[in-house]
VOKOL-324811 format. One line per field, with one value per residue (C-alpha): residue in one letter; chain; x, y, z. Coordinates in nm, 4 decimals, decimal comma. Each point is the difference from the previous one (the first is absolute). Layout:
N
r <- c(a_...)
c <- c(A_...)
east <- c(X_...)
north <- c(Y_...)
up <- c(Z_...)
//
This chain:
377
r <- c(x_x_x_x_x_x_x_x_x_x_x_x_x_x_x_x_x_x_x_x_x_x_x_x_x_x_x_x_x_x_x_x_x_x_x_x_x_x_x_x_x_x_x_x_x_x_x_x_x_x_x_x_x_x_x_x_x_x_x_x_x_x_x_x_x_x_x_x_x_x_x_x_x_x_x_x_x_x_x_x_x_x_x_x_x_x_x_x_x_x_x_x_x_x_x_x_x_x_x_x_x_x_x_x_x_x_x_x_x_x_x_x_x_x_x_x_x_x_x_x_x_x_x_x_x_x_x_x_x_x_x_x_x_x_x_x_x_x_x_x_x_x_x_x_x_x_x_x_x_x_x_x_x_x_x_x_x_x_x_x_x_x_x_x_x_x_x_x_x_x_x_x_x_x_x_x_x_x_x_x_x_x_x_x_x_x_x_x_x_x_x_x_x_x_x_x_x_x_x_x_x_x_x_x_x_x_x_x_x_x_x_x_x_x_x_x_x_x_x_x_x_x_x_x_x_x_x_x_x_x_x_x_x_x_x_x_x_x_x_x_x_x_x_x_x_x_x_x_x_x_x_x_x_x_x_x_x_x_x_x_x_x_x_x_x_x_x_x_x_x_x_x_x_x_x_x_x_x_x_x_x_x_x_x_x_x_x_x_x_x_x_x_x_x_x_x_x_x_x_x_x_x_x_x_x_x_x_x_x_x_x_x_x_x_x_x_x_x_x_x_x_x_x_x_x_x_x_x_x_x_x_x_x_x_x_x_x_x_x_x_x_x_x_x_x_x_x_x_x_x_x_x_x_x_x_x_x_x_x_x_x_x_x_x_x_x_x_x_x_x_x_x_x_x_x_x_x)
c <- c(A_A_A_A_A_A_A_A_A_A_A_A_A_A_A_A_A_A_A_A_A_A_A_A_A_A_A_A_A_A_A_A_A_A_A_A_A_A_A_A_A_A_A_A_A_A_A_A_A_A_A_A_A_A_A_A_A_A_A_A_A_A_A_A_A_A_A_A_A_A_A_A_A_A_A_A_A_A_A_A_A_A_A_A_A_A_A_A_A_A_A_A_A_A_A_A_A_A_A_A_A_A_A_A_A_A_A_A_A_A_A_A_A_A_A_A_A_A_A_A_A_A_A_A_A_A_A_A_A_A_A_A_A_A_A_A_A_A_A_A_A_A_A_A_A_A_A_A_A_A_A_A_A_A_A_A_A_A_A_A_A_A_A_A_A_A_A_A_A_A_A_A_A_A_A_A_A_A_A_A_A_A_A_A_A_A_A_A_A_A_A_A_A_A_A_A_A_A_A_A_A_A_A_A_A_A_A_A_A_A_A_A_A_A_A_A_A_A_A_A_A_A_A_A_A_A_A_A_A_A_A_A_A_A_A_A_A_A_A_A_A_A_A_A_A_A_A_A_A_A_A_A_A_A_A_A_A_A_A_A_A_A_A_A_A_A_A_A_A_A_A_A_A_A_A_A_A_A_A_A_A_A_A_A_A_A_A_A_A_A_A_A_A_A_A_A_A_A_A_A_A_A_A_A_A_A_A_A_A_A_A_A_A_A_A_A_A_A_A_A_A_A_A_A_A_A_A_A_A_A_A_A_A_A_A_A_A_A_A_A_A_A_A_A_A_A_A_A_A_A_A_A_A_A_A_A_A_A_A_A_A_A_A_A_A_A_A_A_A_A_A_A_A_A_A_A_A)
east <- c(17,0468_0,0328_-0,2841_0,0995_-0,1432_0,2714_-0,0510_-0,0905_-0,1991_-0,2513_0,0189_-0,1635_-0,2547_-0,0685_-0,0776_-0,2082_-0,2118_-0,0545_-0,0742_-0,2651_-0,2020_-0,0039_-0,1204_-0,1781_-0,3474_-0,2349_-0,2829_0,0781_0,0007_-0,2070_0,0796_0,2639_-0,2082_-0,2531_0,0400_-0,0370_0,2142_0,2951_-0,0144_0,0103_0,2766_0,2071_-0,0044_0,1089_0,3288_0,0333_0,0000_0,2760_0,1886_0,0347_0,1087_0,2334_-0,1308_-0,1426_0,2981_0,2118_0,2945_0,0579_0,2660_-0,1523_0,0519_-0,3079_-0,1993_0,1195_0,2591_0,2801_-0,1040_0,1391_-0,1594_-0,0205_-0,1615_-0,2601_-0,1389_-0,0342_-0,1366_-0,2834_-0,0558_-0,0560_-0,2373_-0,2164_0,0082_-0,1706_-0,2812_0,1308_-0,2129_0,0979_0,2643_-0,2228_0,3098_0,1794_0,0173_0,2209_0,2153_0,0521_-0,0062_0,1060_0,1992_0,2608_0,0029_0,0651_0,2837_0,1764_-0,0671_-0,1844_0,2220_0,1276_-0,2628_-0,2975_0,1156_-0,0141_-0,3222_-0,1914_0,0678_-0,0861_-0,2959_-0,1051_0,1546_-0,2630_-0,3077_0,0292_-0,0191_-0,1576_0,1000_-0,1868_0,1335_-0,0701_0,1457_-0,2718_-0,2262_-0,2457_0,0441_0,3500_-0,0800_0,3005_0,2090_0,1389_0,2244_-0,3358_-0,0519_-0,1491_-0,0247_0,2570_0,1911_0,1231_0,3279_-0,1344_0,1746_0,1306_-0,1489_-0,2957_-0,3612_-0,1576_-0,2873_-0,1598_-0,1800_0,1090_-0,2216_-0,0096_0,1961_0,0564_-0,1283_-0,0693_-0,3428_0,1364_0,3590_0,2132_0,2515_0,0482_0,3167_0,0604_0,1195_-0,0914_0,1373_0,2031_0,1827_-0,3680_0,2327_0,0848_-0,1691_0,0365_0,2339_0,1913_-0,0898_-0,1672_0,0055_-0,0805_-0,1886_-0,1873_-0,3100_-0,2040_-0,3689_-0,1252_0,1443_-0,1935_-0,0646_-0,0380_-0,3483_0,0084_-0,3163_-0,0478_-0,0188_-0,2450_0,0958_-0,1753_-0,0397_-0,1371_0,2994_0,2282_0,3108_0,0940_-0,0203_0,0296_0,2528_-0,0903_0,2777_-0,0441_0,2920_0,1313_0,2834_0,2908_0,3187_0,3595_0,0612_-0,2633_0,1432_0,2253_0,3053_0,0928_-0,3505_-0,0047_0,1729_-0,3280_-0,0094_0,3220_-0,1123_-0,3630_0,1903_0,1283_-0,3796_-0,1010_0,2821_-0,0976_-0,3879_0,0651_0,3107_0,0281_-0,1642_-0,3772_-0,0759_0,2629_-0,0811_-0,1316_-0,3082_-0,0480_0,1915_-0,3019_-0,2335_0,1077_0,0217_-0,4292_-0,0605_0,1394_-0,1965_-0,2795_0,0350_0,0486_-0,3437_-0,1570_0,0896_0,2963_-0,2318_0,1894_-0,0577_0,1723_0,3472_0,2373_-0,0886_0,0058_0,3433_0,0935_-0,0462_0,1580_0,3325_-0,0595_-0,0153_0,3475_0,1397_-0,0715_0,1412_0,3345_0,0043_-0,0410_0,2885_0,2171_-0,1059_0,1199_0,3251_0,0713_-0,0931_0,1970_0,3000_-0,0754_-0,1813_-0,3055_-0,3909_0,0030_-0,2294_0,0160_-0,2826_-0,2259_0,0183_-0,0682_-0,3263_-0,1184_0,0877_-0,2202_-0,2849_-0,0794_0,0643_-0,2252_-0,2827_0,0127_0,0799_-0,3707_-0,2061_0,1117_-0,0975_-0,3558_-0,0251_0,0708_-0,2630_-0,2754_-0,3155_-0,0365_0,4079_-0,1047_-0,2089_0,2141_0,1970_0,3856_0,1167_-0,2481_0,1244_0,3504_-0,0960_-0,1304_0,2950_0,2311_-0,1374_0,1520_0,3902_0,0341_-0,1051_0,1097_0,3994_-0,0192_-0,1464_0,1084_0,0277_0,2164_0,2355_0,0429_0,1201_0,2334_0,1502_0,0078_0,1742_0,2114_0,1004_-0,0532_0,1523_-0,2880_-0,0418_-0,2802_-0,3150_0,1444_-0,3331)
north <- c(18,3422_0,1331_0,1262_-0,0064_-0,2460_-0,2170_-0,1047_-0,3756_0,1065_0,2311_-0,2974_-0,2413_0,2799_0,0647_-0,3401_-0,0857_0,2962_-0,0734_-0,3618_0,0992_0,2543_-0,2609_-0,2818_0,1283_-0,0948_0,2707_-0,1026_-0,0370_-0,3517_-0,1848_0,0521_-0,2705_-0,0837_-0,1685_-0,3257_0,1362_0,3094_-0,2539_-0,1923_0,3318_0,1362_-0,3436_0,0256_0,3590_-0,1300_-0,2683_0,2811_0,1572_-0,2772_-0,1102_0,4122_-0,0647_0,2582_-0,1531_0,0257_0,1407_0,0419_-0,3709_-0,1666_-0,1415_-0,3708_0,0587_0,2134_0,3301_0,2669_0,0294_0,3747_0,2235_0,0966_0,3795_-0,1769_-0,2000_0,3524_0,1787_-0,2992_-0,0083_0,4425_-0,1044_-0,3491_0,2406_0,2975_-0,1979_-0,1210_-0,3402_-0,2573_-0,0614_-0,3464_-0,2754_-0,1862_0,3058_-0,2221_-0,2216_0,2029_0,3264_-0,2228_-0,3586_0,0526_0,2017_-0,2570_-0,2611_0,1826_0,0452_-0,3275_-0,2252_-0,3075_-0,0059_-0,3000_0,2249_0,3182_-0,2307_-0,1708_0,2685_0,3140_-0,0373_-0,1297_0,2800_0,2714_-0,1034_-0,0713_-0,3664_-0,0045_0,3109_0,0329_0,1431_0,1396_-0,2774_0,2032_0,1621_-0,2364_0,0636_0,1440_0,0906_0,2731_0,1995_-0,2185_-0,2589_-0,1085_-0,0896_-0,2952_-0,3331_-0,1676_-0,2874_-0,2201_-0,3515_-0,1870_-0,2959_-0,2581_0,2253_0,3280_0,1623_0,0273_0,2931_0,0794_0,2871_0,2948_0,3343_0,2769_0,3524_-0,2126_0,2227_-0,1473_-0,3060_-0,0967_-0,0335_-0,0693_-0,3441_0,0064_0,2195_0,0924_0,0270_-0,0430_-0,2997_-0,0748_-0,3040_-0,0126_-0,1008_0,1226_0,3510_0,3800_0,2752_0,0644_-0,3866_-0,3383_0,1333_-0,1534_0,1600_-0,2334_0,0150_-0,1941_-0,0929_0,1029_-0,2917_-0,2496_-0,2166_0,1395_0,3785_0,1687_0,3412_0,2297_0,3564_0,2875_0,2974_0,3104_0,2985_-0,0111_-0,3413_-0,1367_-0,2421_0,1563_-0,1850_-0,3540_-0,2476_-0,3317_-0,2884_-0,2497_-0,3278_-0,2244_0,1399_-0,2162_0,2840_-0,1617_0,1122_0,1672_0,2112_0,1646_0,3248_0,0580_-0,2374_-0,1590_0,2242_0,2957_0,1248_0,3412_0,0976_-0,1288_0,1865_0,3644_0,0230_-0,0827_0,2859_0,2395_-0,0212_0,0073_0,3328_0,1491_-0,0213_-0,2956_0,0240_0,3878_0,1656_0,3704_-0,0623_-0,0950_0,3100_0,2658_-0,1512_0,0820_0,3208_0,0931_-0,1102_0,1851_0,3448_-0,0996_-0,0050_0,2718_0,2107_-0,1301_0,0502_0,4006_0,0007_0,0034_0,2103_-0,1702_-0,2925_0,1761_-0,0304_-0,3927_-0,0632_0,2090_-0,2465_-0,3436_0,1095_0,0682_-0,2827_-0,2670_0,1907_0,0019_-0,3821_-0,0125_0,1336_-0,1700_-0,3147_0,0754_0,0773_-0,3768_-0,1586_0,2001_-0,1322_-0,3906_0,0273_0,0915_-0,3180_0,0902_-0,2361_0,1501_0,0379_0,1836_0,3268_-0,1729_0,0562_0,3851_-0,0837_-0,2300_0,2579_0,2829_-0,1499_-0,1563_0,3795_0,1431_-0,2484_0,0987_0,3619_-0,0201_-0,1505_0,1893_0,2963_-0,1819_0,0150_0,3510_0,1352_-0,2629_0,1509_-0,1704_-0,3135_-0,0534_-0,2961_-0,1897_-0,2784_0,0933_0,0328_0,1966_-0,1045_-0,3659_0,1083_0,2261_-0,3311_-0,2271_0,3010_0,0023_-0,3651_0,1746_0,0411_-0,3556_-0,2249_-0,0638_0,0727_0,2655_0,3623_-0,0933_-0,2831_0,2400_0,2659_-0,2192_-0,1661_0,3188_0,1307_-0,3030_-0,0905_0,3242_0,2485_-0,2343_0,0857_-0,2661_-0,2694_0,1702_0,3841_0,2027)
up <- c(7,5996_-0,3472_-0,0810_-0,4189_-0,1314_-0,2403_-0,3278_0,0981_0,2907_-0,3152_-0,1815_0,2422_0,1153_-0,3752_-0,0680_0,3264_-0,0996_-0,3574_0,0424_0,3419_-0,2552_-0,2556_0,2750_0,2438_0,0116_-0,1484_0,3143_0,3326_0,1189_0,2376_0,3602_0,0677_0,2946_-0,2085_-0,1836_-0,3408_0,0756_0,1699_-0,3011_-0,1798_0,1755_0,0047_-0,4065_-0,0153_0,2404_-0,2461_-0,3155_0,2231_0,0795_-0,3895_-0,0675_0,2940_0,1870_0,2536_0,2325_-0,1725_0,2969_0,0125_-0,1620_-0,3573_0,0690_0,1975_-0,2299_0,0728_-0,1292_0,2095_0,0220_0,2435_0,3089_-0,1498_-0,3244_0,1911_0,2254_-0,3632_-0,1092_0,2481_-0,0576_-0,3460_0,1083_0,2377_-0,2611_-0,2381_0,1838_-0,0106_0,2272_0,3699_0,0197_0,0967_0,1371_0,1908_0,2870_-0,1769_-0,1997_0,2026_0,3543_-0,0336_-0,2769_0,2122_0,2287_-0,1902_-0,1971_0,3757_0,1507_-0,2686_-0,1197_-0,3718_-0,0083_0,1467_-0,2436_-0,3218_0,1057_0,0906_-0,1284_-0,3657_0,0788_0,2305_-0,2975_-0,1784_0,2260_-0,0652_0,4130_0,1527_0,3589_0,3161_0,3410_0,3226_0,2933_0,2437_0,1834_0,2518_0,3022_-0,1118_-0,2175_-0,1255_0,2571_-0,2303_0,3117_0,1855_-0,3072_0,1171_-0,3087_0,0388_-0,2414_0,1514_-0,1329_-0,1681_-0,3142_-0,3005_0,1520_0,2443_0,0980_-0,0039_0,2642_0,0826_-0,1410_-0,1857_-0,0355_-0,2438_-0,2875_-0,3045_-0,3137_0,1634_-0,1045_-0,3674_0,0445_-0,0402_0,2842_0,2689_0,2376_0,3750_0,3304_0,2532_0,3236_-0,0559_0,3657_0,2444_0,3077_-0,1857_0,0748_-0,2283_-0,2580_0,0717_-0,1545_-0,3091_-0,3678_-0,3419_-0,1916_-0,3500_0,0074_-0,3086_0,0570_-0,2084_0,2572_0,2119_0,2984_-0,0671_-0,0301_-0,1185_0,1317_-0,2042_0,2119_-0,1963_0,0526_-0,0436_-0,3305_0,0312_-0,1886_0,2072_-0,0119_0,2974_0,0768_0,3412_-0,0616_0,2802_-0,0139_0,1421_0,0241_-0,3764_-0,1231_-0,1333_-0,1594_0,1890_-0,3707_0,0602_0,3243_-0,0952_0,1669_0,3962_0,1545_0,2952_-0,1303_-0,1329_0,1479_-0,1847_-0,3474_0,0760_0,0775_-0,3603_-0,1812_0,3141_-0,1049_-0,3677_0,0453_0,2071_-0,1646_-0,3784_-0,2034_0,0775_0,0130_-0,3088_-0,0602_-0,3160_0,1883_0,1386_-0,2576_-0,2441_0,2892_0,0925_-0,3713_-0,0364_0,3446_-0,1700_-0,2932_0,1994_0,1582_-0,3299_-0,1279_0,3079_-0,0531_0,2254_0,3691_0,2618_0,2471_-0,0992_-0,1705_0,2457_0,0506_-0,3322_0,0329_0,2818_-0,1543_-0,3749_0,1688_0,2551_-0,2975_-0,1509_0,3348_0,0171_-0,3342_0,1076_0,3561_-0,2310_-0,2190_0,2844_0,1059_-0,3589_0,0424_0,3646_-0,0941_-0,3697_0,2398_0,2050_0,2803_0,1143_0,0558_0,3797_0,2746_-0,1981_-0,1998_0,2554_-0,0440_-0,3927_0,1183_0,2275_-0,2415_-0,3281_0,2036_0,0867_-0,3214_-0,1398_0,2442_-0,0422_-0,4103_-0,0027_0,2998_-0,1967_-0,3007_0,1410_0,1705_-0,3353_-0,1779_0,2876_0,1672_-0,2866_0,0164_0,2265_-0,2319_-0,1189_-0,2873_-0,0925_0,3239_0,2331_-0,0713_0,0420_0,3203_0,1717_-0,1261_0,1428_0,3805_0,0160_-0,0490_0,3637_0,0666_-0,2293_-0,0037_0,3464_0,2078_0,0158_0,3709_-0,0777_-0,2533_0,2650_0,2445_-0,2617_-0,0913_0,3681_0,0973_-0,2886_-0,1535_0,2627_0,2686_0,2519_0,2688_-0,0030_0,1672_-0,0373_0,0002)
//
């Protein structure tokens, strides 16, 4: 990749930067896992959306800006450089977004992405369920053929944004005689319907980030299914690929990071003990910045996100960990009462977890890219 910038390419960057200093808001919102800060949040995507900034990769007939992949990772430097808030909705547009844009019908696309541009819907995650853990093949939850769709029964657990959001995505087992990775349906499922009762989950904080669904016998429509009932599994490796590859972690999250932790460490009076990590994680986040432009130049040329985005998940989920455990070594003995990077530290240990496990990565990229056989120890 070129790494001159062209005229356009200034232009757009210019103009996302001006219009974020004149927009962003002056005090930090309310955690988005409150009601107040959710509504909060949704209203700043709605400012964004109107701006057309919001998503601004998508085509414009659903609110964005047709802007190049390249445009959209200096969009985000410039969205995390100004301390803009967290995306209330990143489930939806940086997860089932994708997936819709690869398997979604033109009906699907045109009914529900403008909506979820501008937070009109916010969407939460419904994969893991209990007992199943980072296994989503191990799902129970079942949907049953009925008149002019499904019902949904069963229970999902560690839901995303659940406990304030409107509709939530997800695989069920569709196929009652089926095991594993076979028989499985991606549904979206309106949390308002009959039938679903949604159960915050606190978490440290006290907040409930998190959020049990119960489903009993849930009536979906067939044009809420994406892509072949059964096919599931397929449809459900492209939202996996994105959450762990490109869309839900962009360097500008951690360039703006890295750039505060050096910050930090300057006002601190430079600690020694802490140089060469601080070192570590300011050319981690550029080395993720260039790994990630290496990515936009492989998928402009046509290629598809594959199981090289597990080295991506595994790569950031670490960097994220050790930007902010340096964060508080350099802060000292109080770094751990709650503040700016003592919230972020605890958000941070979830990395490995969440979006699968680094167990789950490893043996994706043993398998898949390194060609290792099943069980190779």
């Amino acid at each position: 990749m070129d790494l001159d910038l062209d005229e356009r390419t200034l232009a757009f960057r210019d103009e996302a930067r001006s219009w974020l200093a004149a927009n962003v808001p002056a005090e930090p919102l309310k955690s988005f896992d409150t009601a107040e800060g959710f509504a909060q949040h949704r209203e700043w995507e709605t400012r964004l959306a109107e701006a057309r900034w919001s998503v601004v990769s998508w085509p414009r007939e659903f609110g964005g800006r047709d802007a190049s992949l390249l445009e959209w990772v200096l969009f985000e430097e410039e969205y995390y450089a100004a301390g803009a808030p967290l995306r209330v909705n990143q489930n939806g547009i940086f997860m089932l977004a994708p997936t819709l844009f690869s398997h979604g019908t033109e009906e699907q696309q045109r009914r529900i992405l403008p909506k979820m541009a501008r937070s009109a819907e916010v969407w939460a995650q419904a994969w893991s369920e209990p007992e199943a853990g980072s296994d989503i093949a191990a799902l129970r939850s079942t949907a049953t053929r009925c008149d002019g769709g499904w019902r949904v029964s069963g229970q999902k657990t560690w839901s995303s944004r659940a406990t304030f959001a409107d509709r939530a995505f997800g695989l069920f087992r569709s196929d009652p005689e089926s095991v594993r990775h076979k028989g499985l349906t991606y549904l979206m499922v309106d949390l308002r319907s009959e039938g679903v009762i949604v159960r915050p989950i606190p978490q440290l904080d006290g907040e409930p980030g998190f959020a049990e669904i119960f489903f009993d016998d849930v009536f979906v429509p067939d044009e809420d299914v994406i892509g072949a009932p059964g096919e599931g599994w397929r449809v459900a490796m492209t939202t996996a690929n994105n959450e762990r590859g490109l869309s839900l972690r962009s360097p500008g999250r951690f360039l703006a990071a890295a750039d505060r932790l050096v910050s930090l460490w300057n006002d601190a009076g430079r600690p020694a003990h802490t140089a060469d990590r601080v070192a570590d994680a300011w050319i981690g986040a550029r080395a993720y910045q260039l790994y990630t432009l290496g990515t936009v130049t492989r998928l402009s040329d046509g290629a598809e996100l594959g199981p090289e985005s597990s080295v991506n998940k595994l790569f950031w989920s670490h960097l994220d960990v050790e930007l902010h455990e340096t964060a508080l070594d350099v802060l000292g003995p109080d770094a751990e009462l709650r503040g700016r990077w003592s919230d972020g530290w605890l958000f941070s240990l979830a990395g490995p977890i969440y979006g699968g496990t680094d167990q789950i990565q490893r043996s994706i990229v043993a398998e898949r890219l390194l060609g290792l056989p099943k069980g190779a120890r």
